[in-house]
Steps between C-alpha positions, in 0.01 A plus 500: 500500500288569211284750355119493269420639170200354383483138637825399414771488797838620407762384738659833659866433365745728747648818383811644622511900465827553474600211224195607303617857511839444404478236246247654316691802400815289384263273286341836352871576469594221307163499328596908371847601535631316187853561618431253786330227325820543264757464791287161631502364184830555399589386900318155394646445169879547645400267782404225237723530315715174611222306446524524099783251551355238752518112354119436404171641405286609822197657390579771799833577598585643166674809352258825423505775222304817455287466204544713286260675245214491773292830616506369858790275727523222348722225575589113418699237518895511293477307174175343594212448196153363605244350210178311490235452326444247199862572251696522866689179405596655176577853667715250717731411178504820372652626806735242551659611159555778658724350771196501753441154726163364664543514854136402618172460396143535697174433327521619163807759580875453438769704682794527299813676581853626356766660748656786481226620263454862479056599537526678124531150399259354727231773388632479103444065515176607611398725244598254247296239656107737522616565131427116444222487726636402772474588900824576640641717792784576679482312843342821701639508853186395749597686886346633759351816447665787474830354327760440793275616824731514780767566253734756692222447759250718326154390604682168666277329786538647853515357798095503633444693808184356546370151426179328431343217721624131500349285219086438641471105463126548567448686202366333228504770222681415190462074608498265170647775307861442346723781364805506305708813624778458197745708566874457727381168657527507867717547785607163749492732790238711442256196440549329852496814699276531787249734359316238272404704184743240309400169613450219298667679184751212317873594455682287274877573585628343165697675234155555273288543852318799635714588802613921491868472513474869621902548425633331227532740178717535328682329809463459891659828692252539828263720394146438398450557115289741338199368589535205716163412640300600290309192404495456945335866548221427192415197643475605823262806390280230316454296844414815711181532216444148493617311808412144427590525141783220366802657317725371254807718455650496139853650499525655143710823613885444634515721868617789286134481356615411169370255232368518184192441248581143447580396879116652599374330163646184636330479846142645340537188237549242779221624657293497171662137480383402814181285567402743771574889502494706797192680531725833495870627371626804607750673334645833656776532219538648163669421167687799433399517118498750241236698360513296130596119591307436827592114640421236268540221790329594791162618244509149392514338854194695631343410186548104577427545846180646405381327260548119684399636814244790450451571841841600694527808576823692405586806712813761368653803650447796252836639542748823663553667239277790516371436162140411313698315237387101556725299660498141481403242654255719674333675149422106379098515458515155671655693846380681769738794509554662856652875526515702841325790600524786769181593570269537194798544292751275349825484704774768319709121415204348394442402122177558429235495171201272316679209627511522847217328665559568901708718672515515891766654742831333519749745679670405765314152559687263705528075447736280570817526446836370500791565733893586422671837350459738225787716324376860441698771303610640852364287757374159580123367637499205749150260502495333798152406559239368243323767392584774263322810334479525131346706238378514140244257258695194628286471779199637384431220256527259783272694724228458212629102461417470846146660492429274183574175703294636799208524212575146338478339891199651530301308193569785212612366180836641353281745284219610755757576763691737261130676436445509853848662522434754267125545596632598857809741394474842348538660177828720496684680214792288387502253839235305316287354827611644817474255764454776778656383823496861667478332834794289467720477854829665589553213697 
């Protein structure tokens, strides 16, 4: 089902009531009440903990910090320095004096790292290094937006109640287009279900593939993680906008919807390496920076993608936390950034300011989803189907990925169909362009 603003078709994407309802207040919760954002953080730095100690240097499953001597939430990766930029091979040295060891490198970036190192330290090497001139951050934590959703099961998917149509093979709307949906990579199960809205998406299974391991930090125990399917659900939401569009999904997040600045940087440089770009990325995550050092890794990737190929389209979730401070990826001026809205007004989660460009309803939506148990505080949810309902700028930036492809099948060029987006949307305080949708189905 769909419904008409102007010319342009927006796929009705279902809504369930009850989810919507429910999950928005314990976003809003975790988006005011600092005393809960402080118990989910704390919950996901105990929970992490171990991995401080694991053999190796994966550019996910790491150890996190609070940052501290930040105005907002702010966290990164333990004993983890990122630098780039022209002197970073001489930043590189310097640091190693200081007992610090390169433990990757993407474009012109270098991750280095030093255990058991406490963030005064971290934040103190990088002082030292802006006083020379040179860029250099802490390794922000990238996640899912807000930090830890489904944490204690606030704002955690629910089990949908009511589900939209089997994948249409007859409809042609999104054909030609490709989109990256970077993110928790993709469930096995969820792909080759019945309902179609995955088809065709590559897994790779392998150690470095995209497959959602969906329980597997910091070790196996049953349950789903914090936010296993993740990467499934935004994918799914893009296909319901755009049903012939081809998806590549790009696991950068572990299933606890974790990463950092220099695993997104990583995948955004391949692309910018690669002969051929999709013609769209979405991004419905955030690097969980502070308010002084903003991510020196994932700026430069958008800037390479950019620059060798002009025309893809990047699309970012503007962020939980309640706040008009800019939050990155989304605040780039090279990205589309998506908030949510209820009604005319910006959802009471949703960030909002200058930089968002779209904002569209996103409570309670339902897409694919995975199946298997979650752990609550007091309770546990069971998925047994494929469908879920979910809620917050996650899936509203892929609702707006989707209506871009629909415009790109149809002949527009990358920049005319973002005009014709805007030019068919409506002016709102702090939502940027509201992409009204007030007919939009309960089902």
């Amino acid at each position: 089902m769909s419904v008409l603003f102007g010319k342009l078709r927006v796929p009705g994407v279902t809504v369930d009531p009850d989810a919507a309802d429910r999950q928005r207040i314990e976003l809003t919760s975790l988006a005011r009440d600092n005393a809960v954002a402080v118990r989910v953080v704390a919950g996901l730095i105990s929970r992490r903990a171990e991995l401080l100690d694991e053999d190796g240097h994966s550019a996910t499953r790491v150890a996190i910090e609070r940052v501290p001597q930040s105005g907002r939430l702010a966290l990164a990766a333990a004993g983890e320095v990122l630098v780039t930029g022209a002197n970073r091979e001489a930043a590189a040295v310097l640091l190693q004096w200081r007992g610090f060891a390169v433990v990757g490198r993407t474009g012109p970036v270098v991750r280095l790292a030093r255990r058991h190192t406490a963030m005064t330290e971290v934040l103190a090497a990088c002082d030292a290094l802006r006083e020379l001139g040179i860029t250099a951050a802490p390794n922000y934590v990238t996640a899912v937006a807000a930090v830890g959703k489904g944490m204690t099961g606030l704002a955690s998917p629910r089990p949908a109640t009511l589900v939209p149509d089997v994948r249409s093979k007859h409809d042609r709307t999104g054909a030609g287009v490709q989109v990256a949906v970077v993110d928790t990579g993709l469930d096995v199960g969820a792909a080759s279900a019945s309902h179609g809205w995955l088809d065709g998406i590559p897994i790779d299974d392998s150690p470095v593939g995209n497959r959602d391991l969906l329980d597997a930090v910091p070790a196996p125990d049953g349950y789903l993680d914090e936010a296993a399917g993740h990467g499934t659900f935004v994918a799914g939401l893009v296909r319901q906008a755009a049903p012939a569009c081809e998806i590549s999904a790009i696991k950068v997040l572990d299933s606890d919807g974790i990463g950092t600045d220099f695993a997104v940087a990583e995948a955004l440089f391949r692309l910018a390496e690669a002969e051929v770009a999709p013609h769209i990325v979405n991004l419905s995550l955030a690097c969980l920076a502070g308010e002084t050092i903003t991510p020196v890794a994932i700026d430069a990737a958008i800037d390479a993608l950019t620059q060798r190929h002009p025309d893809t389209l990047i699309v970012a979730a503007a962020g939980n936390d309640g706040s008009d401070a800019p939050t990155w990826p989304a605040a780039n001026k090279s990205v589309l950034s998506v908030g949510a809205c209820d009604g005319a007004r910006p959802a009471s989660y949703s960030n909002t300011g200058y930089w968002v460009d779209f904002s569209l309803p996103a409570d309670g939506v339902v897409s694919t989803y995975v199946k298997g148990m979650r752990r609550c505080e007091d309770t546990t949810i069971e998925y047994v189907a494929d469908y879920a309902s979910w809620s917050g700028t996650s899936f509203a930036a892929p609702q707006v990925s989707g209506l871009l492809a629909g415009l790109l099948s149809d002949g527009h060029r990358p920049s005319a169909a973002v005009a014709e987006l805007k030019r068919r949307a409506v002016r709102a305080d702090g939502v940027g362009r509201l992409l009204r949708t007030d007919d939009r189905t309960d089902g």
